[in-house]
C-alpha positions as CSV (number, residue, x, y, z in Angstrom):
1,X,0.0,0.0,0.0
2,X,1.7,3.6,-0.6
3,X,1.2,6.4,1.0
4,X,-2.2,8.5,0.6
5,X,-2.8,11.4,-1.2
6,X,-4.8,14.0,-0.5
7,X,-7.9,15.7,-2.9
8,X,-10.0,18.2,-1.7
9,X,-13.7,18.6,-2.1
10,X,-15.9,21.4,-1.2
11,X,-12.7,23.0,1.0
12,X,-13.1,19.3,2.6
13,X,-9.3,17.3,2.8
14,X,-10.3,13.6,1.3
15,X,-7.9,10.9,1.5
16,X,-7.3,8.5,-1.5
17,X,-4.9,5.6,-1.1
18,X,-4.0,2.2,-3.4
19,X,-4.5,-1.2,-2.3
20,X,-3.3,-4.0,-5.3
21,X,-3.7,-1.3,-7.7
22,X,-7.0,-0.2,-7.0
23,X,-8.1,3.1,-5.5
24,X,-9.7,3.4,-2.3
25,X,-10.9,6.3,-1.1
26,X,-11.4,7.2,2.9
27,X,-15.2,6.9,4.3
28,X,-14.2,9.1,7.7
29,X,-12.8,11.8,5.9
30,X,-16.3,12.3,3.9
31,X,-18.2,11.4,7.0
32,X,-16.3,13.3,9.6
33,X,-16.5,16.3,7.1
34,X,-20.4,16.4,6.9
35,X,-21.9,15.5,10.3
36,X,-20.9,17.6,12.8
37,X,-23.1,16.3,15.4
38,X,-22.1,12.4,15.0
39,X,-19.3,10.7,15.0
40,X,-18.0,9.4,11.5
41,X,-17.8,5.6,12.4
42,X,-22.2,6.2,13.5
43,X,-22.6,7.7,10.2
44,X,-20.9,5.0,8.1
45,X,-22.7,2.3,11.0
46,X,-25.5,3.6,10.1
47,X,-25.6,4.1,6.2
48,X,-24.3,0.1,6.3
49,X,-27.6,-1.4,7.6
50,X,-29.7,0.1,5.1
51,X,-30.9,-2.8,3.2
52,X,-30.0,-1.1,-0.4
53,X,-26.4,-0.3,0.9
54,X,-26.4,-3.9,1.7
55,X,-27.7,-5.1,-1.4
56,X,-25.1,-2.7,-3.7
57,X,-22.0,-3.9,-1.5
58,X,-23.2,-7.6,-1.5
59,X,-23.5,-7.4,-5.2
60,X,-19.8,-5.6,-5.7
61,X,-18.2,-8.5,-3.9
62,X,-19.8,-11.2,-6.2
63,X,-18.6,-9.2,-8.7
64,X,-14.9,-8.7,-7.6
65,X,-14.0,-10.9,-4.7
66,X,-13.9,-14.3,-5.6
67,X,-13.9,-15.5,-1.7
68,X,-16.9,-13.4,-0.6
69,X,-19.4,-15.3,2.0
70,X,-22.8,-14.7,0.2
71,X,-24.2,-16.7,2.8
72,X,-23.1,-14.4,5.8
73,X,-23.9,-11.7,3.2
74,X,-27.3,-13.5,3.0
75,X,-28.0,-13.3,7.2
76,X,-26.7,-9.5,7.3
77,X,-29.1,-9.0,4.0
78,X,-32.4,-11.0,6.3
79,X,-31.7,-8.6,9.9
80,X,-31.4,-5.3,7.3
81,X,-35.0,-4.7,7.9
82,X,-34.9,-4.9,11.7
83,X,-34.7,-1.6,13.6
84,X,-32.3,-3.1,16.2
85,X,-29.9,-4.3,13.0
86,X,-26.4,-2.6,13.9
87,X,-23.6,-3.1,11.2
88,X,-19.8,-2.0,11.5
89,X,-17.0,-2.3,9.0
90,X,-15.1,-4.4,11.0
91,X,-17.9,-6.9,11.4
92,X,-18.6,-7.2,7.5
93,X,-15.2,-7.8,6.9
94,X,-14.6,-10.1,9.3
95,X,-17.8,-12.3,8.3
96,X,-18.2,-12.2,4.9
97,X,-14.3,-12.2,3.5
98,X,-15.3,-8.4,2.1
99,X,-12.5,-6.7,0.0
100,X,-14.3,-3.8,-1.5
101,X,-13.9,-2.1,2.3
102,X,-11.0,-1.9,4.8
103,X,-10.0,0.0,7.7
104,X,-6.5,1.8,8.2
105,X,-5.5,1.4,11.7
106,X,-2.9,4.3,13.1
107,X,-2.8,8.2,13.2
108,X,-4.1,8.3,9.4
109,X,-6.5,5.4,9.6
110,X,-10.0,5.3,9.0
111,X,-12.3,3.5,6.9
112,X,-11.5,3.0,3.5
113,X,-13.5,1.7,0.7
114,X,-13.5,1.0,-3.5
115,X,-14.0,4.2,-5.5
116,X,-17.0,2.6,-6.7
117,X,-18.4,1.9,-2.7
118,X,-16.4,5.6,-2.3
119,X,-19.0,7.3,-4.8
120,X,-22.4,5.6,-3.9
121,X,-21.4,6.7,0.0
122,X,-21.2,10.2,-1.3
123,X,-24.5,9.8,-2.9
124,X,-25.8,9.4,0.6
125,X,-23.8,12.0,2.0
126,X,-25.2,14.6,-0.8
127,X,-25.4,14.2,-4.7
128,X,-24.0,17.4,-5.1
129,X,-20.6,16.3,-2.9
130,X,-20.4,13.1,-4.8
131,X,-20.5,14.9,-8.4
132,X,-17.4,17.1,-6.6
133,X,-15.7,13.9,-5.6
134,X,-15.7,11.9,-9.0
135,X,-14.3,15.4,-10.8
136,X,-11.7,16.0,-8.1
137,X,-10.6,12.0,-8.2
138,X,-10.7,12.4,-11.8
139,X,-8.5,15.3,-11.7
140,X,-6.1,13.2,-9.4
141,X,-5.9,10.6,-11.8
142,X,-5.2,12.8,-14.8
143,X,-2.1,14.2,-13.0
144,X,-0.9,10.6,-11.5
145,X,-1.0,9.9,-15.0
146,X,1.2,13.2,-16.2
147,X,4.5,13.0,-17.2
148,X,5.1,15.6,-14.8
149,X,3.9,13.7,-11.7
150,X,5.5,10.3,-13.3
151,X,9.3,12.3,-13.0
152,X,8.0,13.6,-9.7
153,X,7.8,10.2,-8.2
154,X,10.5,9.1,-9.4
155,X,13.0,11.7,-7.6
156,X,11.0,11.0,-4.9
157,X,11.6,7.5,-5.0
158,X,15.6,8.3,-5.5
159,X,15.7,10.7,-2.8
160,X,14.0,8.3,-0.4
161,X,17.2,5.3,-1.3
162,X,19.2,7.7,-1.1
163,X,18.3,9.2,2.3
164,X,19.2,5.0,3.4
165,X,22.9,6.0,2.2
166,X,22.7,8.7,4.7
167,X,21.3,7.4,7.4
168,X,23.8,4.2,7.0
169,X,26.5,6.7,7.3
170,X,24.9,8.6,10.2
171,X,24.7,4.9,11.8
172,X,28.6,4.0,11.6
173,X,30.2,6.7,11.4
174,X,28.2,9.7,13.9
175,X,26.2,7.2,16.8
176,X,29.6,5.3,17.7
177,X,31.0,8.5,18.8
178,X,28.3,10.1,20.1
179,X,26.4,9.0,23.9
180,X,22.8,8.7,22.7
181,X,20.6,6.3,24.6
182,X,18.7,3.9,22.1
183,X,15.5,5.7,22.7
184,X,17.1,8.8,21.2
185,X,19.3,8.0,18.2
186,X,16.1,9.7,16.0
187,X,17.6,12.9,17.3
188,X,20.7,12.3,15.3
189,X,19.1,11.1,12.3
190,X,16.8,14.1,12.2
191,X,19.4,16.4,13.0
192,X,21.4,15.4,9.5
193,X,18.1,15.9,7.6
194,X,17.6,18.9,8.9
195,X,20.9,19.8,7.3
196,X,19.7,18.9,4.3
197,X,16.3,20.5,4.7
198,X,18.1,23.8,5.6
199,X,20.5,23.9,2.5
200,X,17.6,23.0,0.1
201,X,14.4,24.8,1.4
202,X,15.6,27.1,3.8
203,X,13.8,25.8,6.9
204,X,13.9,22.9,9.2
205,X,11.1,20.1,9.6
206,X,9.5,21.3,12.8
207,X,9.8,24.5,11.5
208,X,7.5,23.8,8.3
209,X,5.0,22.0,10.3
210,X,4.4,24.8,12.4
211,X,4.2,27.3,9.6
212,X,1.5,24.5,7.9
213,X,-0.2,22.5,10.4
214,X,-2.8,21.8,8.2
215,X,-0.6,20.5,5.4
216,X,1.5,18.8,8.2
217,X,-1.0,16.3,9.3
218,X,-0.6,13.5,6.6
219,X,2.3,15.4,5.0
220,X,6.1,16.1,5.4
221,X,7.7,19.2,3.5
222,X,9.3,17.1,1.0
223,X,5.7,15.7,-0.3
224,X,5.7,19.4,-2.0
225,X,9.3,20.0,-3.3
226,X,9.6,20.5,-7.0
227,X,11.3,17.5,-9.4
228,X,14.7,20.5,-9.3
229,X,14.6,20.7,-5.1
230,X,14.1,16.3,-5.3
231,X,16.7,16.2,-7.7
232,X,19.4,18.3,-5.9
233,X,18.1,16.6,-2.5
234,X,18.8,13.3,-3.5
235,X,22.4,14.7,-4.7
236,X,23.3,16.3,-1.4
237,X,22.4,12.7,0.5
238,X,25.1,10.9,-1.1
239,X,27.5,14.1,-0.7
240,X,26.6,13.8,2.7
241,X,27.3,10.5,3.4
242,X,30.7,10.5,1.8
243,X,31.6,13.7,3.7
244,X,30.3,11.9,7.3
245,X,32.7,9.2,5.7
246,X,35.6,11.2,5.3
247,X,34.9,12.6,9.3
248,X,34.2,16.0,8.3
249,X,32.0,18.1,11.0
250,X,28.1,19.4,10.7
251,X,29.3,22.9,10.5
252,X,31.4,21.9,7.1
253,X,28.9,19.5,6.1
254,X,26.6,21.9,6.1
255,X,28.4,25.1,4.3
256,X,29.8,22.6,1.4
257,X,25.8,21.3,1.1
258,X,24.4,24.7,0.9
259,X,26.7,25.5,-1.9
260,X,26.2,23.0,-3.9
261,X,22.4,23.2,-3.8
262,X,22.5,26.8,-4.2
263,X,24.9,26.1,-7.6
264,X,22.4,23.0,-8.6
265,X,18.8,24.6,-8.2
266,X,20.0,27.6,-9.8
267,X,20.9,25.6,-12.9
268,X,17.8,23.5,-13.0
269,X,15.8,26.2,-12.3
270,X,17.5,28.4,-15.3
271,X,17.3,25.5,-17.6
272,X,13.7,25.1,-17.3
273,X,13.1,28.7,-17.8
274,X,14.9,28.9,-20.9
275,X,13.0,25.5,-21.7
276,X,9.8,27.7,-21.4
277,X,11.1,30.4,-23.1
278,X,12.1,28.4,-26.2
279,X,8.6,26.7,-26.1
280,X,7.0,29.7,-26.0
281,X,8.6,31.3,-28.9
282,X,8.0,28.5,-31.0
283,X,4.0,28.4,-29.8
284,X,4.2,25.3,-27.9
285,X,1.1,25.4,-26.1
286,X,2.6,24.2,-22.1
């Protein structure tokens, strides 16, 4: 599974995350969002054990999930009509092999379910937030599918190997000599990205999050760097772990790292002007 993203709809933050290369998109987030007075697991409880929720979600799985229980499905389908019927997510999984639903336990958990569970939920929630929904997911997928967002994950992906070169080096080279208790190595591990945080975007990690708490719930800053700052961040991580290497201090680390992403971003960033430039001049439409 890889990490969410984020769209928003109606100024409302929805999560959408994969799971086997499907999209599933997060029930709490929509239900949290539009009923203030209940919780969001009573309003997905309760939109469950209506009888045509039950029948649309029963039918999905035949559809999709090989190993679905139609019997249990058939017993949850019989007590629909009754007025003490209670239904949770947990409980249909757990009985009837469900796959179209899932829940995401942790700080960014929640319910999850299929787009196509995702969209007849909003339909419940209001047919005006569901036609929102589908244009913003749509919009999401359009720019997964960019060439732009495809080079974007891939620094992303680079940076992220590379930052296991650094952290390596931070491991045999800085811990040994340092007297950090095993509950507190993170600090020295988050003190060298910081370095690199600092040289690239001018600000530490803690310091972002405070500037954009919002942002910095299911986000880091790097989430939001461009493909130059990814590029020229994954550069300084294997500088830096040569220059831990070669026992060079923070303080030099740190001047040598600013340089150098000072001297790459300003390359990048000139190159893809001029790129615009000559785009522009022939009528390229960007």
């Amino acid at each position: 599974m890889k990490k969410s993203n984020r769209i928003i709809v109606q100024n409302i933050p929805i999560s959408v995350t994969s799971k086997e290369f499907d999209d599933y998109i997060s029930l709490t987030d929509m239900a949290a969002a539009k009923s203030e007075q209940s919780k969001a697991s009573d309003v997905i409880k309760n939109w469950m054990r209506n009888r045509m929720t039950l029948e649309f979600l029963g039918t999905w799985e035949q559809m999709y999930n090989p190993d679905f229980k139609v019997v249990e499905f058939d017993h949850f389908k019989i007590q629909s009509g009754l007025h003490t019927f209670v239904l949770s997510t947990s409980e249909w999984i757990e009985k009837t092999s469900a796959i179209g639903i899932f829940v995401k336990r942790g700080k960014y958990g929640g319910t999850f379910a299929h787009k196509d569970i995702a969209f007849e939920f909003a339909s419940a929630i209001s047919p005006v937030f569901k036609l929102y929904l589908i244009k913003e997911f749509q919009r999401l997928k359009e720019w997964e599918n960019s060439k732009e967002c495809i080079e974007w994950n891939a620094k992303r992906f680079l940076s992220k190997n590379n930052y296991l070169i650094q952290t390596h080096a931070v491991s045999r080279y800085i811990l040994p000599k340092r007297n950090f208790s095993k509950d507190l190595e993170w600090l020295a591990y988050a003190e060298e990205a910081d370095i690199l945080n600092v040289a690239v975007f001018q600000c530490t990690a803690k310091a972002w999050r405070e500037v954009n708490p919002d942002l910095a719930d299911k986000n880091n800053m790097r989430d939001f760097a461009t493909v130059n700052e990814l590029t020229v961040l994954s550069n300084l991580e294997t500088h830096n772990a040569q220059m831990i290497r070669e026992g060079k201090t923070k303080e030099e680390r740190f001047k040598i790292l600013k340089d150098i992403a000072e001297y790459q971003l300003e390359i990048l960033n000139t190159a893809d002007a001029m790129k615009k430039i000559s785009k522009n001049n022939l009528g390229i439409d960007l």
